[in-house]
N, C-alpha and C positions, 0 to 999 in steps of 0.2 A: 689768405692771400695778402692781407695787408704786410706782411711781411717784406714783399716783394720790393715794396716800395722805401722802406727804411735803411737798407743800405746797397747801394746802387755799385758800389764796384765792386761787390765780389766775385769770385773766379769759383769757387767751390758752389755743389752742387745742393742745395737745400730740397728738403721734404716737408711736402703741405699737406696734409690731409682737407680735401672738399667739405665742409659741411654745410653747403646752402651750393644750389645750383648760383653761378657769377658770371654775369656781362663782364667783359674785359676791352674795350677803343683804349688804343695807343696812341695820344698826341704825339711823343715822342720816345723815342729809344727803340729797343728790341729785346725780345725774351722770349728764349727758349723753353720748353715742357717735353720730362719725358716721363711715359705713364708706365712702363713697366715692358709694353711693346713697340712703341711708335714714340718718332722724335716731333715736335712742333714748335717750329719757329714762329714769329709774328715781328712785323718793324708799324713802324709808326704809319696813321692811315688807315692799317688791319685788326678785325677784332674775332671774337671769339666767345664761346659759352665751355664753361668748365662747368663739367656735370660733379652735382654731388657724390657722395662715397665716393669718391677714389683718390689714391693715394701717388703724387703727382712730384716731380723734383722738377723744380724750376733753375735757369740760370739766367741772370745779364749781362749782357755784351760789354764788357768792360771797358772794350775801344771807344763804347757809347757812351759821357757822362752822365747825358740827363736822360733823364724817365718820368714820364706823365703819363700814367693812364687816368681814365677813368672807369669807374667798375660799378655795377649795380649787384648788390645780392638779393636774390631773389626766395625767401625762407618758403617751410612748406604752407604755414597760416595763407599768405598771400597769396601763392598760386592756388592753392585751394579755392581760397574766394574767388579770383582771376576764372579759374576753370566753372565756379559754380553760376556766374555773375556771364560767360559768355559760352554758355552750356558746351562745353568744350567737354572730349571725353580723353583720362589719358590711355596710352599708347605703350602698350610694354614691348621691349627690344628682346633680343635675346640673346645679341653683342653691345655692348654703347661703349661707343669710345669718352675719353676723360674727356676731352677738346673736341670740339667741333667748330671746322670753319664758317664764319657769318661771310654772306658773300659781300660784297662791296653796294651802298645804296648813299644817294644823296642826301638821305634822312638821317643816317648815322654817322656823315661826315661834320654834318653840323651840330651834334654835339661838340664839338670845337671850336666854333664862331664864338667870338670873345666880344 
């Protein structure tokens, strides 16, 4: 995903492969993802979890110069410990979308307070 951020005005559609579940908060811009079935948009304020494995083409809005996310990856050593550490159990799907909406919280807006 670092990618995304390296060059901001293209028009063509790029392919990421997931390899670590990734937080995504957009200070600014907008970026599209589409996973193979479903399109997802996101503008700045919106944010998002990209589930690992899967194979995702990203675009940016060209009309938009700038782009600021910030992004956390989350590997599996981590949530392991995370899971072992808040005896958490996981949860197997047996659809999972690449994207999933984070819903809106005053806790993740200020990740942006400067």
């Amino acid at each position: 995903m670092r990618a995304i951020a390296d060059n901001i005005k293209t028009d063509v559609l790029k392919e990421q492969f997931i390899p670590d579940h990734l937080f995504l908060y957009l200070i600014k811009g907008e970026v599209s993802f589409f996973d193979g079935n479903e399109s997802y948009t996101y503008r700045a304020g919106e944010c998002c979890i990209a589930q690992k494995n899967h194979l995702i083409k990203f675009m940016m809005n060209r009309r938009i110069n700038e782009f600021e996310p910030i992004m956390f990856c989350f590997d599996e050593a981590f949530l392991r410990q995370f899971q072992k550490k808040h005896q958490s159990k996981s949860v197997n799907t047996v659809s999972e979308p690449a994207i999933i909406k984070v819903d809106h919280a005053d806790l993740i807006d200020s990740l942006s307070d400067r």
